[in-house]
N, CA, C and O of each residue as an XYZ file, in Angstrom:
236
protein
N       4.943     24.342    -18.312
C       4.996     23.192    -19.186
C       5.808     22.086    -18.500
O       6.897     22.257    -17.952
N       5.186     21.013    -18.595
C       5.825     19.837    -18.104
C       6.669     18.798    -19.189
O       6.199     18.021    -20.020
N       8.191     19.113    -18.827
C       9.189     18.154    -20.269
C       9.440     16.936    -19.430
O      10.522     16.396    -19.661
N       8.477     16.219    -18.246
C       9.001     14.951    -17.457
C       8.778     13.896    -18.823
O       7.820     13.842    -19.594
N       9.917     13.173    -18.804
C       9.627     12.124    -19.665
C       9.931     10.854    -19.006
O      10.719     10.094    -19.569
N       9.180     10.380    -17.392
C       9.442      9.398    -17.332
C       8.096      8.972    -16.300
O       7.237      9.844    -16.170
N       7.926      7.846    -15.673
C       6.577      8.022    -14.788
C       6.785      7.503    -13.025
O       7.418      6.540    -12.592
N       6.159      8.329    -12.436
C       5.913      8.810    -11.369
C       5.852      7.032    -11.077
O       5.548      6.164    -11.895
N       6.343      6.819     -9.299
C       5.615      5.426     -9.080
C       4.229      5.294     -8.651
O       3.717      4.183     -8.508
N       3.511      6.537     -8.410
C       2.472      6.280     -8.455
C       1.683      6.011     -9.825
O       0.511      5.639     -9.780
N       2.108      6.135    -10.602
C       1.610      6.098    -12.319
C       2.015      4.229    -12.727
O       1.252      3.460    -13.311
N       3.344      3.920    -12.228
C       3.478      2.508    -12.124
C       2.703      1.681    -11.458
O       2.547      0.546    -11.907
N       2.065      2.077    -10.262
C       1.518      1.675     -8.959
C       0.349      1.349     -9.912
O       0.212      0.150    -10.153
N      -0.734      2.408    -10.641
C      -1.639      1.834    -11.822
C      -1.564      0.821    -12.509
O      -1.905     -0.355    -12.382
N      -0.949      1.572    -13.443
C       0.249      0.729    -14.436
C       0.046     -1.024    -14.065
O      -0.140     -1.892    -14.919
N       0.160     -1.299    -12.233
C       0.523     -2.199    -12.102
C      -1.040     -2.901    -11.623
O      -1.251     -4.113    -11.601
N      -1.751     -2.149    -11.365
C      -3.276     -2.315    -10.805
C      -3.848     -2.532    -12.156
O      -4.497     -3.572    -12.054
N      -3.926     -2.161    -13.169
C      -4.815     -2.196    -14.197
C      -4.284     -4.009    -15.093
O      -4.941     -4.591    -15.956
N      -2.758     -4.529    -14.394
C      -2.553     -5.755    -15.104
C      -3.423     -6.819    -14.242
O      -3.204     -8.014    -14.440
N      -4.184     -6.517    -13.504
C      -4.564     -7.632    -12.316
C      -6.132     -8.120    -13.083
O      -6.962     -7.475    -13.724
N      -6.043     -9.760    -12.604
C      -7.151    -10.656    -13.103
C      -7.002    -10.606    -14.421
O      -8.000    -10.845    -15.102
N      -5.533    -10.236    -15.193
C      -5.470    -10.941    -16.802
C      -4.760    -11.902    -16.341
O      -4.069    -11.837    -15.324
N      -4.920    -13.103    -17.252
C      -4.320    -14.050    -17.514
C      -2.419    -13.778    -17.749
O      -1.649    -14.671    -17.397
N      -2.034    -12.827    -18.195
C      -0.358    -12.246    -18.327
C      -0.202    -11.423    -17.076
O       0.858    -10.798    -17.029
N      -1.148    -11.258    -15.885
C      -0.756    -10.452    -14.746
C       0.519    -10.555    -14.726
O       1.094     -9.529    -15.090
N       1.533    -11.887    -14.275
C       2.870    -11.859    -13.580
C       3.627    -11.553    -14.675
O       4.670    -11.046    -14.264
N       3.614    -11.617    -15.970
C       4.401    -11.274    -16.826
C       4.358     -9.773    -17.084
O       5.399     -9.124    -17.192
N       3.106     -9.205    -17.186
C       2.976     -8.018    -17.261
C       3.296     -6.919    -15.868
O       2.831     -5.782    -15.948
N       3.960     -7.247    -14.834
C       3.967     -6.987    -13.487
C       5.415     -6.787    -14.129
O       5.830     -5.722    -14.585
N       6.084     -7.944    -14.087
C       7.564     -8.163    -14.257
C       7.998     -7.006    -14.884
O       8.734     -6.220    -14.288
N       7.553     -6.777    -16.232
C       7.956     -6.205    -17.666
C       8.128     -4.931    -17.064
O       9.165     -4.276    -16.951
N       6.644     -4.591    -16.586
C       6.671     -2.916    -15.909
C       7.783     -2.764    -15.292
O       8.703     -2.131    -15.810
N       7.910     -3.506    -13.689
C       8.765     -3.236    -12.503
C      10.223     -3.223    -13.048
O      11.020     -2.614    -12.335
N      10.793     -3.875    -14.365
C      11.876     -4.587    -14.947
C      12.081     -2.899    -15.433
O      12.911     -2.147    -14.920
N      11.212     -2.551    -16.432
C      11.477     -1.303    -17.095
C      11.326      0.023    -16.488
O      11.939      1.023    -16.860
N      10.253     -0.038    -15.285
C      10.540      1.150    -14.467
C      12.056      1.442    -13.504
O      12.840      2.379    -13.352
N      11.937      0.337    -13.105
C      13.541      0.086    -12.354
C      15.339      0.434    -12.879
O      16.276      0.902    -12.233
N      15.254      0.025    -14.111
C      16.001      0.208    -15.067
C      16.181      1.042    -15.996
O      17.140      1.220    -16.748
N      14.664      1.821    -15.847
C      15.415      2.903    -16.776
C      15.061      2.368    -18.519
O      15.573      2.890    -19.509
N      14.218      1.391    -18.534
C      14.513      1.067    -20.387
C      13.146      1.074    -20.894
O      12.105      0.738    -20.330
N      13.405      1.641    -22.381
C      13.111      2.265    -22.922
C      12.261      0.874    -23.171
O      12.399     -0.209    -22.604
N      11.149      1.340    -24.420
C      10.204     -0.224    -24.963
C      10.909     -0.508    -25.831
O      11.287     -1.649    -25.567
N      11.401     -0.156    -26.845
C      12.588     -0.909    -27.586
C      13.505     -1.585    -27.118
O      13.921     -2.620    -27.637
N      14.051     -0.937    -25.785
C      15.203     -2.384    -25.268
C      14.421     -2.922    -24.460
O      15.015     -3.898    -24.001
N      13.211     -2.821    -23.933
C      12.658     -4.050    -23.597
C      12.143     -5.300    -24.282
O      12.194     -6.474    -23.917
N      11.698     -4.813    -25.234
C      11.375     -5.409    -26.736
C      12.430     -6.277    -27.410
O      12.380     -7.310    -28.078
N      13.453     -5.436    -26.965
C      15.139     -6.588    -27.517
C      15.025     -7.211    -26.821
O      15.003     -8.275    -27.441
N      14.853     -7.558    -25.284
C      14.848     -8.683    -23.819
C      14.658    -10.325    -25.530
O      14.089    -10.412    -26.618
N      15.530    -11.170    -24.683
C      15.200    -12.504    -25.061
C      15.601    -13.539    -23.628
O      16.584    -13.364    -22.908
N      15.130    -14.030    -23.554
C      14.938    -15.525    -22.575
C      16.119    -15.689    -22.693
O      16.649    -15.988    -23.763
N      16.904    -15.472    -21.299
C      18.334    -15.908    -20.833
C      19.499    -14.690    -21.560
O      20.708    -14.787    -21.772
N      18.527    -13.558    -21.812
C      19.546    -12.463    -22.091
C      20.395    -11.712    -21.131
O      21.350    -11.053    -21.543
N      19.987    -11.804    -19.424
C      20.360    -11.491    -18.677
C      21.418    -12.809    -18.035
O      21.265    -14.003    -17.779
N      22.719    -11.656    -17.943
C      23.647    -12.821    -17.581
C      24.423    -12.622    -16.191
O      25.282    -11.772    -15.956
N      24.034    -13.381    -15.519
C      24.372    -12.789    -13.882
C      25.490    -14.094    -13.821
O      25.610    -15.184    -14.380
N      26.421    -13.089    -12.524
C      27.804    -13.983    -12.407
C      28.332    -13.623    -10.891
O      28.339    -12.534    -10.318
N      28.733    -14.802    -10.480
C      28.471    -14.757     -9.022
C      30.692    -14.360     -8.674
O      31.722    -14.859     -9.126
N      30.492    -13.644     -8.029
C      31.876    -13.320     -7.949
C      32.598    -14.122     -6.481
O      32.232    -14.166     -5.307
N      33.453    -14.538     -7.013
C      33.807    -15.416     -5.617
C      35.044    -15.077     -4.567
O      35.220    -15.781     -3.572
């Protein structure tokens, strides 16, 4: 029995082939690579709002 609960990058690599020639390709590219990378769940991606990410440059 398989308890993997997360996806393979070849399953993203799809994932990322099946958004191509829609009109939301780059958004839908982003969202994936954003949530495969990170680790988040569709609910906290779903929380994401425009300028929720707050980057700070350390000097």
């Amino acid at each position: 029995m398989n308890d993997r609960k997360h996806l393979t990058a070849r399953e993203v690599e799809r994932l990322i082939t099946a958004t191509r020639s829609s009109r939301t390709e780059l958004r839908d590219r982003c969202l994936i690579l954003l949530m495969f990378r990170h680790g988040l769940r569709v609910s906290e991606a779903c929380a994401l709002k425009l300028g929720s990410p707050r980057f700070q440059c350390n000097k």
